[in-house]
Backbone as XML, in Angstrom:
<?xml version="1.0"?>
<chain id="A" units="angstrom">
  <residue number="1" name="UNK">
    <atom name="N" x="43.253" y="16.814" z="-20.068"/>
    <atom name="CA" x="44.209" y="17.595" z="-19.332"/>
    <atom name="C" x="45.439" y="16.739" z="-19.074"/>
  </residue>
  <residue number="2" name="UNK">
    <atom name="N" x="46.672" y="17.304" z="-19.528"/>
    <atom name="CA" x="48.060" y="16.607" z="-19.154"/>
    <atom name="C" x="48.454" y="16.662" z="-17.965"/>
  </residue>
  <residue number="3" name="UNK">
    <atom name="N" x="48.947" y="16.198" z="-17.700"/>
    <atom name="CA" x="50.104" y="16.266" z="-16.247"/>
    <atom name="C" x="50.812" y="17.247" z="-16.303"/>
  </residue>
  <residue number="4" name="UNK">
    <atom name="N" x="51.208" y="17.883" z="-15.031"/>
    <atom name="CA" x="51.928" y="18.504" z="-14.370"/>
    <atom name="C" x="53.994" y="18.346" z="-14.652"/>
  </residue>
  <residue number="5" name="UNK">
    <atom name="N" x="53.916" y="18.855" z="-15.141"/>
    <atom name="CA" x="55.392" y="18.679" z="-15.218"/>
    <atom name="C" x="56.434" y="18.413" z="-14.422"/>
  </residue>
  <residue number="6" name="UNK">
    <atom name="N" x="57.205" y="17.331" z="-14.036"/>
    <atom name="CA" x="58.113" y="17.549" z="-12.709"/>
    <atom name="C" x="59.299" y="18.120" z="-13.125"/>
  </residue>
  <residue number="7" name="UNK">
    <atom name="N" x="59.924" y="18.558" z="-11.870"/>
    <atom name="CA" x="60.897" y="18.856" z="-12.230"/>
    <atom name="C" x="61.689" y="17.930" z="-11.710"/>
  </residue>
  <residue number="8" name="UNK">
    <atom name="N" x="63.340" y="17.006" z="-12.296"/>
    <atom name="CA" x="64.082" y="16.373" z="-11.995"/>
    <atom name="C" x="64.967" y="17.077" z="-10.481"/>
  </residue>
  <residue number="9" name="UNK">
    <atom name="N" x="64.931" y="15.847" z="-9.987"/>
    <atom name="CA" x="65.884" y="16.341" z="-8.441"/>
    <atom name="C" x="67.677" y="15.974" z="-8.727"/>
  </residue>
  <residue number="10" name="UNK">
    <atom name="N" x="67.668" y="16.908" z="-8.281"/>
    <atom name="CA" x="69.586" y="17.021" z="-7.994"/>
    <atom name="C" x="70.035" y="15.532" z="-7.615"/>
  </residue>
  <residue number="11" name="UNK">
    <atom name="N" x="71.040" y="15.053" z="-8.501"/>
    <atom name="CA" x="71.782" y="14.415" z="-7.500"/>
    <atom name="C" x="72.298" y="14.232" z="-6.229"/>
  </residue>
  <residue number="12" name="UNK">
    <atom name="N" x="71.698" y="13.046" z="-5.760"/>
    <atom name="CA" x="72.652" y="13.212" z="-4.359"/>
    <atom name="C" x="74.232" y="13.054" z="-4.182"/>
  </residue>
  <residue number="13" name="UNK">
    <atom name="N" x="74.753" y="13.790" z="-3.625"/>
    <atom name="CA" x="76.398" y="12.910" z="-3.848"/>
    <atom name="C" x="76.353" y="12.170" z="-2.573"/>
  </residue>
  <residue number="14" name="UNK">
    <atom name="N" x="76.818" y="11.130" z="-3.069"/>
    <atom name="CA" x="77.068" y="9.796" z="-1.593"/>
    <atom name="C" x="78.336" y="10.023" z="-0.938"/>
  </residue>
  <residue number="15" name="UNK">
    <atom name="N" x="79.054" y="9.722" z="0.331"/>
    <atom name="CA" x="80.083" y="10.192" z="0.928"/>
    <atom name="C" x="80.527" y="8.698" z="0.252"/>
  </residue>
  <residue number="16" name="UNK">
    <atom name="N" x="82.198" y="9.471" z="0.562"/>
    <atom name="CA" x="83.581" y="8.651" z="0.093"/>
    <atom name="C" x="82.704" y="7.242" z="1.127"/>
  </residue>
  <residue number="17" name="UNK">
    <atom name="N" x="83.105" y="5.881" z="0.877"/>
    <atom name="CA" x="82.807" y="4.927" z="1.726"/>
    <atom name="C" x="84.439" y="4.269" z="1.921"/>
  </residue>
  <residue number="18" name="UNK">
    <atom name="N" x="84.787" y="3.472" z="3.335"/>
    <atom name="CA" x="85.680" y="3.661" z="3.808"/>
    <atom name="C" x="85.521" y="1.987" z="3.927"/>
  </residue>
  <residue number="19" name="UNK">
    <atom name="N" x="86.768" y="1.771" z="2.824"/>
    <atom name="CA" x="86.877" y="0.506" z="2.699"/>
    <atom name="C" x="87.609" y="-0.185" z="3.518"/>
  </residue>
  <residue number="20" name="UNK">
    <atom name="N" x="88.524" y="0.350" z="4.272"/>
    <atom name="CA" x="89.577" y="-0.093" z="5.581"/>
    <atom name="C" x="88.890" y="-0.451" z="6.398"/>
  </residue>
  <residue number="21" name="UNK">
    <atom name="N" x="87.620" y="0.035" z="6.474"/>
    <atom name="CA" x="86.940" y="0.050" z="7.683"/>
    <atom name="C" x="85.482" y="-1.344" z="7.404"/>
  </residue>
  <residue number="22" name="UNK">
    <atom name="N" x="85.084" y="-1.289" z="6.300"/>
    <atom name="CA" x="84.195" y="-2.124" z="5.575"/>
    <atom name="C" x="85.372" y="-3.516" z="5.484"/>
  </residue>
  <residue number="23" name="UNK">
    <atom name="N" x="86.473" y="-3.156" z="5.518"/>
    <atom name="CA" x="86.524" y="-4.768" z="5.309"/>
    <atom name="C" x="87.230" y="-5.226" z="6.561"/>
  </residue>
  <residue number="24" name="UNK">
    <atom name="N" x="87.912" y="-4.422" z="7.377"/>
    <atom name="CA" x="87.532" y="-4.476" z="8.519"/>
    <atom name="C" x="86.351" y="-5.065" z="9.307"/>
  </residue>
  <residue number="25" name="UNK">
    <atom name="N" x="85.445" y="-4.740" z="9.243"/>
    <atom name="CA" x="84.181" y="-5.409" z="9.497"/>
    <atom name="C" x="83.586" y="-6.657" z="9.154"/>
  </residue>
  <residue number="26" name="UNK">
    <atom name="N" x="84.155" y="-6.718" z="7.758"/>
    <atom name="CA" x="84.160" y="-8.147" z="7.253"/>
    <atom name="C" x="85.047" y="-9.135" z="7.942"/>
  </residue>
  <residue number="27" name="UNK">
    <atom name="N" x="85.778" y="-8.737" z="8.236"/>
    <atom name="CA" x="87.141" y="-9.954" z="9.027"/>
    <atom name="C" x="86.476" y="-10.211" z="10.165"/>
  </residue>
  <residue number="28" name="UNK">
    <atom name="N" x="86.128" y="-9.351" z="10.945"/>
    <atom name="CA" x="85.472" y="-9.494" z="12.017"/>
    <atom name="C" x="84.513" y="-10.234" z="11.614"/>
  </residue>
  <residue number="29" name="UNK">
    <atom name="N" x="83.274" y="-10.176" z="10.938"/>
    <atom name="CA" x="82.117" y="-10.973" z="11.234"/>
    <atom name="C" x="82.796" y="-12.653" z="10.560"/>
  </residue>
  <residue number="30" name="UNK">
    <atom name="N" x="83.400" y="-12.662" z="9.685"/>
    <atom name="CA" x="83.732" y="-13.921" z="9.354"/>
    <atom name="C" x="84.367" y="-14.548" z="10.457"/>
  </residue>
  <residue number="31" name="UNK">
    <atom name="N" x="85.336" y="-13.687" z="11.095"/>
    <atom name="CA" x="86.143" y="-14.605" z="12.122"/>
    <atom name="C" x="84.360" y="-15.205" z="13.673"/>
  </residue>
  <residue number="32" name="UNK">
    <atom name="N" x="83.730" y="-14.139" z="13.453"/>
    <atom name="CA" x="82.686" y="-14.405" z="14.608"/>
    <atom name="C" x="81.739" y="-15.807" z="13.788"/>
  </residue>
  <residue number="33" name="UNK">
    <atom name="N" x="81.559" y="-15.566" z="12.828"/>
    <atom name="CA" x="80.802" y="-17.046" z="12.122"/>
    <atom name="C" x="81.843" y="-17.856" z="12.085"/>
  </residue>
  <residue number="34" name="UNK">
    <atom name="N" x="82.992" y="-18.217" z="11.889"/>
    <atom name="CA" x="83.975" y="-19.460" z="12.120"/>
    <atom name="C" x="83.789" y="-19.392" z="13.847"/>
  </residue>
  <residue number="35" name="UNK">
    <atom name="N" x="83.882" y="-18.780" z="14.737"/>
    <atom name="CA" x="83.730" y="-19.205" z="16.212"/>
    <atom name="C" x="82.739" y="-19.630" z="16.113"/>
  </residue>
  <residue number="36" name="UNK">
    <atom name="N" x="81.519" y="-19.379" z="15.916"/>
    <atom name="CA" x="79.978" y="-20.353" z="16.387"/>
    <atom name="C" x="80.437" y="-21.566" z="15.697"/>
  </residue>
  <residue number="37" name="UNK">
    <atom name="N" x="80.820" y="-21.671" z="14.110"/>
    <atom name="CA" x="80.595" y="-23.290" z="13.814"/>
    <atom name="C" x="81.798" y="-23.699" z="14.134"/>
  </residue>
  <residue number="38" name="UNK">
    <atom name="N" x="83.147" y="-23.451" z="15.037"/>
    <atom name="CA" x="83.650" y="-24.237" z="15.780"/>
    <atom name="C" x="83.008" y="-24.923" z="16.636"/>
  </residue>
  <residue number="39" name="UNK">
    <atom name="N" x="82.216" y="-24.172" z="17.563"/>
    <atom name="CA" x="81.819" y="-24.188" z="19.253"/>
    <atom name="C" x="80.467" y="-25.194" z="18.623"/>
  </residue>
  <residue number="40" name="UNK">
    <atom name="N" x="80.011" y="-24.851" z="17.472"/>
    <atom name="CA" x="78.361" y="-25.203" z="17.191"/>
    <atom name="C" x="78.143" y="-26.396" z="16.290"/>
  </residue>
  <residue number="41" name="UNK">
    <atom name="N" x="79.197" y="-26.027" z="15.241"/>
    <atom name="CA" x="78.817" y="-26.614" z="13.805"/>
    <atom name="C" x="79.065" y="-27.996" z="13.889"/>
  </residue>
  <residue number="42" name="UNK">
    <atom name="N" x="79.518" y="-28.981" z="14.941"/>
    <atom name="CA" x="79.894" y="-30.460" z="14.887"/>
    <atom name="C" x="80.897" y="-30.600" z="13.722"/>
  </residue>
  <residue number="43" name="UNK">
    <atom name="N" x="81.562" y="-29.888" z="13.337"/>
    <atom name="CA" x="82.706" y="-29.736" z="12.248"/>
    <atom name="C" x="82.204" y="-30.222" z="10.980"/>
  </residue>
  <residue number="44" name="UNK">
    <atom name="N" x="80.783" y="-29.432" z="10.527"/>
    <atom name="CA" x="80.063" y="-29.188" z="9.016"/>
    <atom name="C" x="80.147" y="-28.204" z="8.643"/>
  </residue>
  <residue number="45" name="UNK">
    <atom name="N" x="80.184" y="-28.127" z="7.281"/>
    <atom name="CA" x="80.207" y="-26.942" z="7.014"/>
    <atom name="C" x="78.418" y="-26.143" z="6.947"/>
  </residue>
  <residue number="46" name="UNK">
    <atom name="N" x="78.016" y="-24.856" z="7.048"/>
    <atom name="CA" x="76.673" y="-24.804" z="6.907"/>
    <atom name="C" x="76.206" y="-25.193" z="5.906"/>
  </residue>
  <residue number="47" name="UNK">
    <atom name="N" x="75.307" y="-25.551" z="6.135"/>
    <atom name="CA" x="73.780" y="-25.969" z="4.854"/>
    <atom name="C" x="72.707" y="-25.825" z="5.885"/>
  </residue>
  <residue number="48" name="UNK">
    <atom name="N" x="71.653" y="-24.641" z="5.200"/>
    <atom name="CA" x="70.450" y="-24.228" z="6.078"/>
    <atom name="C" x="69.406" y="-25.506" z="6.276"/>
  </residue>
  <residue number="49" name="UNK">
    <atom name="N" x="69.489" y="-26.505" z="4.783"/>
    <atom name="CA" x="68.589" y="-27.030" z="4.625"/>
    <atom name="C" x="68.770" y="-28.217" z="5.884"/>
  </residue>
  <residue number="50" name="UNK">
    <atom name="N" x="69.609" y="-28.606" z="6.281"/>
    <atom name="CA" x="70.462" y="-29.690" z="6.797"/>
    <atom name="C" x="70.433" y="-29.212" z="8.611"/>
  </residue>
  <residue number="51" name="UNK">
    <atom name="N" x="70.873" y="-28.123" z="8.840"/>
    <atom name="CA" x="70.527" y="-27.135" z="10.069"/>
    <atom name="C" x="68.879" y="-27.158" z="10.329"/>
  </residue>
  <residue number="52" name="UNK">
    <atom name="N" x="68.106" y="-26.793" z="9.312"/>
    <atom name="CA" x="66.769" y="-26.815" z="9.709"/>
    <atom name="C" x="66.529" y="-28.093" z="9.877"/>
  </residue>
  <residue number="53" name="UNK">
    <atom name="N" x="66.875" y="-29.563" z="9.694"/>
    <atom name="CA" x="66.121" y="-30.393" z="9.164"/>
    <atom name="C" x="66.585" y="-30.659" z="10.996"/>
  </residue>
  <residue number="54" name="UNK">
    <atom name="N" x="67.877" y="-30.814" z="11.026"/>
    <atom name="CA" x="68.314" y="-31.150" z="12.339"/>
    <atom name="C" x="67.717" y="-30.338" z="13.623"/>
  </residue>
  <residue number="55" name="UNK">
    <atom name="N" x="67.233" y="-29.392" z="13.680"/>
    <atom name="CA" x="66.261" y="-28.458" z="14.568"/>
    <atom name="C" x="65.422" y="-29.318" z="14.652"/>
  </residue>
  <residue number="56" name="UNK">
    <atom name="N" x="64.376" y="-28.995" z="13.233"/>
    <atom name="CA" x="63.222" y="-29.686" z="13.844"/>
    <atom name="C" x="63.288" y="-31.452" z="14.431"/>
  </residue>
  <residue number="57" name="UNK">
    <atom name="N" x="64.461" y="-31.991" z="14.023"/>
    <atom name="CA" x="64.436" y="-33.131" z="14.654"/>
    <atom name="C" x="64.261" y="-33.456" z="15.788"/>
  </residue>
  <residue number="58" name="UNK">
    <atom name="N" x="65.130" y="-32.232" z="16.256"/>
    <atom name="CA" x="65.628" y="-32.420" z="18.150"/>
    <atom name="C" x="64.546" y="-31.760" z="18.792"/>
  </residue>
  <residue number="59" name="UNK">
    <atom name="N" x="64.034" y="-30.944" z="18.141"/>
    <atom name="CA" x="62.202" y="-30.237" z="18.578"/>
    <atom name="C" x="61.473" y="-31.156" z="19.157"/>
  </residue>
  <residue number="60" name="UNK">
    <atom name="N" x="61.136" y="-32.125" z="18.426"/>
    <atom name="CA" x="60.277" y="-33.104" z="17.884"/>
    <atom name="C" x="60.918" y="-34.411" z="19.296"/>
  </residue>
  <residue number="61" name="UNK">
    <atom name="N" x="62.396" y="-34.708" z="19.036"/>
    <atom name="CA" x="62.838" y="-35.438" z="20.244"/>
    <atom name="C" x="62.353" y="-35.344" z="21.244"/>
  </residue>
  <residue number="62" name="UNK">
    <atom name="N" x="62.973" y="-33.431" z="21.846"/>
    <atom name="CA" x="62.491" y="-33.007" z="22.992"/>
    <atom name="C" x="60.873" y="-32.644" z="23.870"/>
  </residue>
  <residue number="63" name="UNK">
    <atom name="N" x="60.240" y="-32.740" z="22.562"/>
    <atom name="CA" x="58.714" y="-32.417" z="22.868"/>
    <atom name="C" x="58.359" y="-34.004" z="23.406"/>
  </residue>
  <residue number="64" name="UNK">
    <atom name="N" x="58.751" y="-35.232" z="22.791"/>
    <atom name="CA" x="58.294" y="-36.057" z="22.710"/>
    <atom name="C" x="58.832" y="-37.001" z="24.101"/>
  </residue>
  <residue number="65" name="UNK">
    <atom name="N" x="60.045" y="-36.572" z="24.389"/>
    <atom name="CA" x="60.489" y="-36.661" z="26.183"/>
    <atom name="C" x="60.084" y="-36.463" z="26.947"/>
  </residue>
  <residue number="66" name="UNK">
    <atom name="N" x="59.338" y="-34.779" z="26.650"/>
    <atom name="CA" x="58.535" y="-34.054" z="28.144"/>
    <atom name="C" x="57.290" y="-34.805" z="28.236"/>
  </residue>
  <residue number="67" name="UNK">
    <atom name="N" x="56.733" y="-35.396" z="26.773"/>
    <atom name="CA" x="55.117" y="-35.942" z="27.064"/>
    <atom name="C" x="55.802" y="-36.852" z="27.744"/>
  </residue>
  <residue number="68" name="UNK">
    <atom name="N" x="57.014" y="-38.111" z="27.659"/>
    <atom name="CA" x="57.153" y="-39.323" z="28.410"/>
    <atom name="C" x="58.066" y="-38.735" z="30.009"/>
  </residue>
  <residue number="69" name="UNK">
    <atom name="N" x="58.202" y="-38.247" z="29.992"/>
    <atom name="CA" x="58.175" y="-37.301" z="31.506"/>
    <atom name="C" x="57.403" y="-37.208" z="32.003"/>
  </residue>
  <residue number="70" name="UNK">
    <atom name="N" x="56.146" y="-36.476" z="31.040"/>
    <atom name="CA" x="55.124" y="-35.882" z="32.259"/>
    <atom name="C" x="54.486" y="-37.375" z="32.096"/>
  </residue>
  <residue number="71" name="UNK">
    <atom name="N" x="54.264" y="-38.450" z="31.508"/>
    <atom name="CA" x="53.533" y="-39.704" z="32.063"/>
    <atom name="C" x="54.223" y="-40.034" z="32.782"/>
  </residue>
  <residue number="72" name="UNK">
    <atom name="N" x="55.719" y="-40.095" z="33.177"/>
    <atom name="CA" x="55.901" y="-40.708" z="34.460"/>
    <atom name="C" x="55.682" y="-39.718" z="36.041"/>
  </residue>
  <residue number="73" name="UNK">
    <atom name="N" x="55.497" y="-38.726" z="35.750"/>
    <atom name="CA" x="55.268" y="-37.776" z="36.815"/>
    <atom name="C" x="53.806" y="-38.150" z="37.225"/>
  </residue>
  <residue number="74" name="UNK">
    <atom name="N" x="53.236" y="-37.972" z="36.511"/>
    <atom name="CA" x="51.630" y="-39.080" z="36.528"/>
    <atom name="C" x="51.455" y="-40.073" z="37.478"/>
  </residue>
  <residue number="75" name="UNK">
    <atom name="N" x="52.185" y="-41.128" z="36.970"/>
    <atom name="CA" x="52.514" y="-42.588" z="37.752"/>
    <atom name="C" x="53.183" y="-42.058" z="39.168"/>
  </residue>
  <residue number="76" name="UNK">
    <atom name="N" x="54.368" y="-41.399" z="38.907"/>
    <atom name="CA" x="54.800" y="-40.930" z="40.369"/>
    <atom name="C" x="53.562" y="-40.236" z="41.405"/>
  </residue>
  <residue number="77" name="UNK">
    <atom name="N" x="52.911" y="-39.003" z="41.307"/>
    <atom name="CA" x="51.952" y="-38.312" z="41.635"/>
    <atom name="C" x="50.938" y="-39.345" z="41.972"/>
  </residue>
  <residue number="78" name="UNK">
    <atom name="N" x="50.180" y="-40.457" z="41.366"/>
    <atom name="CA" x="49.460" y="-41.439" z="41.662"/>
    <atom name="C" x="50.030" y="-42.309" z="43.014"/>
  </residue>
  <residue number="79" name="UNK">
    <atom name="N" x="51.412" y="-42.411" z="42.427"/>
    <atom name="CA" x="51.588" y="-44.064" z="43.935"/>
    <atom name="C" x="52.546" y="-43.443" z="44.808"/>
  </residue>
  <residue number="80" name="UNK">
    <atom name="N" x="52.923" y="-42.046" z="44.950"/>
    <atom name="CA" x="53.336" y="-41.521" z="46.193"/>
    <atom name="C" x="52.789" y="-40.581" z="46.923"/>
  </residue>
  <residue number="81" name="UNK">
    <atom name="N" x="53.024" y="-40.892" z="48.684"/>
    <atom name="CA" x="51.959" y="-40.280" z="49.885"/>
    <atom name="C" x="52.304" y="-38.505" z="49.265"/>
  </residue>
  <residue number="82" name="UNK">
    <atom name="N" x="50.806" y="-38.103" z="49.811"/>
    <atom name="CA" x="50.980" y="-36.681" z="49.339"/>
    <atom name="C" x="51.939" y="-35.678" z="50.491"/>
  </residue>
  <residue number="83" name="UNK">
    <atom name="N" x="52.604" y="-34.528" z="49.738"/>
    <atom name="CA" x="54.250" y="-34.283" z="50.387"/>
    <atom name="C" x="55.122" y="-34.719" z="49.860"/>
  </residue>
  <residue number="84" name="UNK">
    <atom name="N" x="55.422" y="-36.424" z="49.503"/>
    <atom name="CA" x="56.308" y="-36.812" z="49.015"/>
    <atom name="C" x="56.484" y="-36.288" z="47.645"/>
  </residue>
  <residue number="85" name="UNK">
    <atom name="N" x="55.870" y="-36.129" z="46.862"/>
    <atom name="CA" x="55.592" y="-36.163" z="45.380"/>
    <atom name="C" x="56.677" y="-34.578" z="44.990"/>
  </residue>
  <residue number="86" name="UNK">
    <atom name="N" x="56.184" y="-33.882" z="45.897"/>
    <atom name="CA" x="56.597" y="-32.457" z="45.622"/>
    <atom name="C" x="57.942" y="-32.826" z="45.894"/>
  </residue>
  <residue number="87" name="UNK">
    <atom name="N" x="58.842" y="-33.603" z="46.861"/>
    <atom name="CA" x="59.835" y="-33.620" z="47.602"/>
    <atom name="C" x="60.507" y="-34.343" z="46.396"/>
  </residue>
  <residue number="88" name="UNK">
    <atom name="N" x="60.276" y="-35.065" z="45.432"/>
    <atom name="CA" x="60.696" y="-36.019" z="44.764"/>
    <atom name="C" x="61.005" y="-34.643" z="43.113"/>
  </residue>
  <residue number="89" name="UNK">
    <atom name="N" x="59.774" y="-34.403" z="42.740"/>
    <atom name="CA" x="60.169" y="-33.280" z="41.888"/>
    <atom name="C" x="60.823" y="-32.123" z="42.110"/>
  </residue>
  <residue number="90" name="UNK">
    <atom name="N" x="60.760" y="-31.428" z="43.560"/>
    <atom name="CA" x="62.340" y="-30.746" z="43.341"/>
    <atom name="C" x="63.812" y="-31.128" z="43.901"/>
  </residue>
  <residue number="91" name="UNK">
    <atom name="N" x="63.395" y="-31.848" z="44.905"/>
    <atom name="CA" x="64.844" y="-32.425" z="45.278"/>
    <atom name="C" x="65.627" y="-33.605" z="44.478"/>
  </residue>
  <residue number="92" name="UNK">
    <atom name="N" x="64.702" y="-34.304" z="43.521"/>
    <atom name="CA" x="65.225" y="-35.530" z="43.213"/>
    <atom name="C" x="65.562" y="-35.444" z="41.443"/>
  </residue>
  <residue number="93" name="UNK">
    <atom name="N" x="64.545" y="-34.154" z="40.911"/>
    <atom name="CA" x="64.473" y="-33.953" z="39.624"/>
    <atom name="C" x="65.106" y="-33.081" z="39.507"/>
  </residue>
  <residue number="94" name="UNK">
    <atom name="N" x="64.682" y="-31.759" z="40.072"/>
    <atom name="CA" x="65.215" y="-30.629" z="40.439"/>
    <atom name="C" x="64.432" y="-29.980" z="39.549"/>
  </residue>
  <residue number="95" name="UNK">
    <atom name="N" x="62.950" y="-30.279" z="39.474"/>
    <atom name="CA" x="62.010" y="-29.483" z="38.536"/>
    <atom name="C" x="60.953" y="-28.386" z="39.741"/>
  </residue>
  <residue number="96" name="UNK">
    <atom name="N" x="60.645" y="-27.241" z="39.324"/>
    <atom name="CA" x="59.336" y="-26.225" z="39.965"/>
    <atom name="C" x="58.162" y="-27.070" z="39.841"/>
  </residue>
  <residue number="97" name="UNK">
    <atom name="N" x="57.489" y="-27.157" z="41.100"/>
    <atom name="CA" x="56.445" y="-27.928" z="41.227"/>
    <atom name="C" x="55.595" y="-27.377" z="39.650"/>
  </residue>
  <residue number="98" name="UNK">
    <atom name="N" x="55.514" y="-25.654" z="39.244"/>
    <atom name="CA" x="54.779" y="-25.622" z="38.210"/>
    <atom name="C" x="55.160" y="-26.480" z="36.974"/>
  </residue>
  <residue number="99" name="UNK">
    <atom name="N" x="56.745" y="-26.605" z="36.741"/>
    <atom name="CA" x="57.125" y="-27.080" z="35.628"/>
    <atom name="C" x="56.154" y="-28.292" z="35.361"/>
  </residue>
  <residue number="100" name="UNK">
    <atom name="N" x="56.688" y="-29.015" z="36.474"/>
    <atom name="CA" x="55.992" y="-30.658" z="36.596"/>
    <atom name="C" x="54.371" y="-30.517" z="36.301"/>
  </residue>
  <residue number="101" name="UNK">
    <atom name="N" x="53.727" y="-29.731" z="36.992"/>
    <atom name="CA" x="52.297" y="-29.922" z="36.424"/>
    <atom name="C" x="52.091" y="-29.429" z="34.518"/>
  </residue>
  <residue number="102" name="UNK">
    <atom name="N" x="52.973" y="-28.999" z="34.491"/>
    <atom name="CA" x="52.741" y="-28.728" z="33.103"/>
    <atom name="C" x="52.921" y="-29.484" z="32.206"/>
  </residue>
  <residue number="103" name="UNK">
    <atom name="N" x="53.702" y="-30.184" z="32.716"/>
    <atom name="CA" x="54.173" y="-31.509" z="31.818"/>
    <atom name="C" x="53.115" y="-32.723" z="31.966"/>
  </residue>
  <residue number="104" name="UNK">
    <atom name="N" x="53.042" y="-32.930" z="33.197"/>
    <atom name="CA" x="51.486" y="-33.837" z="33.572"/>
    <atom name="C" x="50.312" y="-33.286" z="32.601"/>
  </residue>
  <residue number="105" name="UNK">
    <atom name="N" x="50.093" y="-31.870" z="32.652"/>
    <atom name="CA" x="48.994" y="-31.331" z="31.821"/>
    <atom name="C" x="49.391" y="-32.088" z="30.460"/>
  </residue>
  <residue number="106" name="UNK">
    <atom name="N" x="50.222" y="-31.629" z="30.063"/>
    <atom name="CA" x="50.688" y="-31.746" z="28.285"/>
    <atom name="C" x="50.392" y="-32.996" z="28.290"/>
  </residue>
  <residue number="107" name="UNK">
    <atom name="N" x="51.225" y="-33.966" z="29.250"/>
    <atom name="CA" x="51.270" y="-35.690" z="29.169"/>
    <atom name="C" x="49.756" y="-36.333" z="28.802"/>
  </residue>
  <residue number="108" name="UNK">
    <atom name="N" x="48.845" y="-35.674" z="29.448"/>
    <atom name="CA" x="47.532" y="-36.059" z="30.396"/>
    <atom name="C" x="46.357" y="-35.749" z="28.404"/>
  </residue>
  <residue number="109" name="UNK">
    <atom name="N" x="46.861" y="-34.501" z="28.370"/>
    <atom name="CA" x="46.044" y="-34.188" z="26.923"/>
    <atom name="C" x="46.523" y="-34.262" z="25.652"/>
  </residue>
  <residue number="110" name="UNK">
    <atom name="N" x="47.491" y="-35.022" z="25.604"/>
    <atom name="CA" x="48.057" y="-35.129" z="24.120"/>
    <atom name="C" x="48.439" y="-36.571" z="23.905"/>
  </residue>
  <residue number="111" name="UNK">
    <atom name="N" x="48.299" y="-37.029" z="24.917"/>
    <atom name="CA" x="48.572" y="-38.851" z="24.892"/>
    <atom name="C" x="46.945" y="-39.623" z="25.662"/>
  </residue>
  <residue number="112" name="UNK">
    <atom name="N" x="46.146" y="-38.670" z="25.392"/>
    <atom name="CA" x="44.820" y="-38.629" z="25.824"/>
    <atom name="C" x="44.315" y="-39.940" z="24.533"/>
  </residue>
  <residue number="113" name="UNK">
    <atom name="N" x="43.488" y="-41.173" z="24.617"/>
    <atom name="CA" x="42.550" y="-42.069" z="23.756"/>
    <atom name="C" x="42.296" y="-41.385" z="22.800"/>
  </residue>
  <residue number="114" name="UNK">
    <atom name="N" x="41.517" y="-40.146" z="22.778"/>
    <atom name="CA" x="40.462" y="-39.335" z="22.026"/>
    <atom name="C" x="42.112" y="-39.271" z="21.236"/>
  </residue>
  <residue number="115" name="UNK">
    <atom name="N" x="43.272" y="-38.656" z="20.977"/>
    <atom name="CA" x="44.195" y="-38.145" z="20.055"/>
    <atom name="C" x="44.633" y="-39.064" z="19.973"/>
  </residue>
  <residue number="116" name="UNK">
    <atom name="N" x="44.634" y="-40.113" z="20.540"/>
    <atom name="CA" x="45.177" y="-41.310" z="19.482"/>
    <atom name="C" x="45.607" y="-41.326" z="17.762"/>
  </residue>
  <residue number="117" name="UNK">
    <atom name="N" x="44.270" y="-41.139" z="16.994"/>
    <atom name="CA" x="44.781" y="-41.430" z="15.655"/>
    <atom name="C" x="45.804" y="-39.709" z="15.074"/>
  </residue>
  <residue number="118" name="UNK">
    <atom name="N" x="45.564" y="-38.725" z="16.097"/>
    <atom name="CA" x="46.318" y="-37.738" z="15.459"/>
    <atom name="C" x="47.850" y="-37.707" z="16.075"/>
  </residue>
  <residue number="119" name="UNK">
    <atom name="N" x="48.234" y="-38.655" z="16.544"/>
    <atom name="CA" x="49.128" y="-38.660" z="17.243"/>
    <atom name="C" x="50.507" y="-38.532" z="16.451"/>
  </residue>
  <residue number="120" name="UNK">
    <atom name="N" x="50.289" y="-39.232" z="15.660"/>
    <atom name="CA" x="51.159" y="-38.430" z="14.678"/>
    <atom name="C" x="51.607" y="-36.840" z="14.114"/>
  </residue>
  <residue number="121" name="UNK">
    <atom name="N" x="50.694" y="-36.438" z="14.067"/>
    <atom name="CA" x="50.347" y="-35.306" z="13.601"/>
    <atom name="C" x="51.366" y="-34.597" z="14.516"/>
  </residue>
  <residue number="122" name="UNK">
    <atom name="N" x="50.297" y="-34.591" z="15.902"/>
    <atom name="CA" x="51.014" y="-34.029" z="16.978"/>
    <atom name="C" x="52.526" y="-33.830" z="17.352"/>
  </residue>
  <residue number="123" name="UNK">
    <atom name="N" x="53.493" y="-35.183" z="16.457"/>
    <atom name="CA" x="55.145" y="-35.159" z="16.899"/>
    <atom name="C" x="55.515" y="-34.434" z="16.438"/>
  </residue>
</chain>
């Protein structure tokens, strides 16, 4: 048994497209991507590969600050009277008592003996 025969569909006609307005739009978004890599770009031109590489760098920086943060919040929390400690992380840091334990947490289990040899891994 053959198939069913189709029948071909009508053309669609597409509306006139409105190039005043399309390139219009284009000026605009180009002029909005030259404002970010003024304000952003450190005066490079883009390269994704070069943008990504520099992300994950400063990722990797910043992750690796908060663990040496939260070990000194550690040391602080250890050798100051209790009251003080809190008084020191928001008045002196200007961190939420939660922030700070979180960072102690992170500090406490990722710079833990046992992860030693993955410590790498981890940056």
């Amino acid at each position: 048994m053959g198939r069913t025969a189709t029948k071909p569909k009508p053309a669609v006609e597409l509306p006139e497209l409105d190039s005043a307005a399309i390139n219009q739009n284009i000026a605009t978004m180009t002029e909005h991507s030259t404002e970010v890599m003024a304000q952003f770009g450190d005066g490079l031109p883009y390269d994704r590969i070069r943008v990504v590489n520099e992300a994950r760098f400063y990722m990797a920086q910043s992750a690796e600050a908060m663990l040496e943060a939260g070990k000194r919040l550690i040391v602080l929390k250890e050798h100051e009277p209790h009251g003080e400690f809190t008084q020191i992380v928001t008045e002196q840091l200007g961190l939420a008592d939660r922030t700070a334990r979180l960072m102690m947490q992170a500090a406490f289990k990722y710079l833990s003996p046992a992860l030693e040899s993955k410590r790498q891994a981890l940056a």
